[in-house]
C-alpha positions in Angstrom: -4.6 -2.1 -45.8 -2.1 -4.3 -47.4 -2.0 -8.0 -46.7 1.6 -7.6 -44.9 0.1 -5.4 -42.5 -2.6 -7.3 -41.9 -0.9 -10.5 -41.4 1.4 -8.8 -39.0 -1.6 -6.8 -37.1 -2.8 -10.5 -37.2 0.0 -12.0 -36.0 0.6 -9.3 -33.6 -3.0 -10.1 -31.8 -1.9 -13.9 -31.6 1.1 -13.4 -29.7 -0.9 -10.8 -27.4 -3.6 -13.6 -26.7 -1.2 -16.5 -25.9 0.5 -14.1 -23.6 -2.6 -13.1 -21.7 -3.5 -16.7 -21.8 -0.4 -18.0 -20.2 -0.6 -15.3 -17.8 -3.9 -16.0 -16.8 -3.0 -19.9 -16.2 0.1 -18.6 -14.6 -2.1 -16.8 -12.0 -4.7 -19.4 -11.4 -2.1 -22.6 -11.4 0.7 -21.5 -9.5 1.2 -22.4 -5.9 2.3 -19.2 -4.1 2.2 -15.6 -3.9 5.1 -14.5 -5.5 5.1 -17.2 -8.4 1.3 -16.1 -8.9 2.3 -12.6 -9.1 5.5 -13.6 -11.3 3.9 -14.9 -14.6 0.8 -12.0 -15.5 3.3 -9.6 -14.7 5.6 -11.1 -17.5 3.4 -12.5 -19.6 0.6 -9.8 -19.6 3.3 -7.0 -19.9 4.0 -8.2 -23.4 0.3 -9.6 -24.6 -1.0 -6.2 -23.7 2.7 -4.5 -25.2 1.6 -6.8 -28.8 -2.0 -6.0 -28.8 -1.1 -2.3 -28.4 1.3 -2.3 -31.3 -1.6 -3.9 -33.3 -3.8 -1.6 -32.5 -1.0 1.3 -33.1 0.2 -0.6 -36.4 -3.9 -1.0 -37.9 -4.5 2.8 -37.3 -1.2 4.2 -39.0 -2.0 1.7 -42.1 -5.9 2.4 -42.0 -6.1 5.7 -40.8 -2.7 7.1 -42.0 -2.5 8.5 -38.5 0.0 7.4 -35.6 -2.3 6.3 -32.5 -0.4 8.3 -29.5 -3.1 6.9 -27.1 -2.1 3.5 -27.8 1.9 4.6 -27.5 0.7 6.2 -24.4 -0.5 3.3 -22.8 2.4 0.6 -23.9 4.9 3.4 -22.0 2.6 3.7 -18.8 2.4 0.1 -18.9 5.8 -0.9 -19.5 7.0 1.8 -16.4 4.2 1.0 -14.0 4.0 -3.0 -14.0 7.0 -3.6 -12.7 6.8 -1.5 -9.9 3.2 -2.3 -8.8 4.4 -6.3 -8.9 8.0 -4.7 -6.9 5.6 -3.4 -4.5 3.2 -6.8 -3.9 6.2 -8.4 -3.7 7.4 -6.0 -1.1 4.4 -6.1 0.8 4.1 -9.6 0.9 7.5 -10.7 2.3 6.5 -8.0 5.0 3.7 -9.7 5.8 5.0 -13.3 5.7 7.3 -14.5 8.6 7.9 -17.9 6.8 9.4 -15.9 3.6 11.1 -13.5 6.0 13.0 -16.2 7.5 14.2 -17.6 4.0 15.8 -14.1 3.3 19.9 -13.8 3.6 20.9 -11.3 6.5 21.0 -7.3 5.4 24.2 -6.7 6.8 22.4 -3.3 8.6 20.3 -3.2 11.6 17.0 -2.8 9.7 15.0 -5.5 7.8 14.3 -6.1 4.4 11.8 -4.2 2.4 11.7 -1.4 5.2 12.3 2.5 5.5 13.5 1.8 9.4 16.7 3.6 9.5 16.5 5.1 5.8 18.9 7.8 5.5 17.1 11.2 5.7 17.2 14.0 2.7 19.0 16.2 4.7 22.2 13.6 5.6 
């Protein structure tokens, strides 16, 4: 392996790490739910997207093969973390008058974050 690979399979792991890092204080330090759930999602999102692209980078220079496992992963990742934090998120103003009471009127006769009065598939 070359030494510009390595530096940026090197340099790629760094970022990762202070990502995940920062996440990780993010979800410890923060106050509330949905700041708590705010920074891994972020922050993780691209430490795990850089350590994956290290991990796809050393085995196409080492290997001379492309990692599709790895390119697998950073796709699932990038699709599904956003929704699973959309859903917490969801779920937790459900279950929390006080933030319930903060949100701006709908403007329908349902609430926020419900499927009361979703339109059926047949309308």
């Amino acid at each position: 392996m070359n030494a510009i690979a390595e530096l940026t399979v090197a340099a790629l792991i760094l970022i990762g790490a202070f990502f995940i890092l920062v996440g990780s204080i993010g979800l410890v330090k923060l106050p509330d739910t949905m700041r708590r759930l705010h920074g891994p999602t972020k922050a993780t999102t691209l430490g795990i997207g850089s350590l994956l692209i290290a991990s796809m980078l050393y085995f196409l220079t080492q290997h001379g093969q492309i990692s599709f496992h790895e390119l697998l992963i950073t796709l699932f990742l990038f699709l599904t973390a956003p929704v699973s934090a959309n859903m917490i998120a969801k779920a937790h103003i459900l279950r929390s008058k006080e933030e319930r009471s903060r949100l701006p009127p709908t403007g329908r006769k349902v609430d926020w974050a419900t499927l009361e009065g979703a339109p059926h598939r047949g309308d």
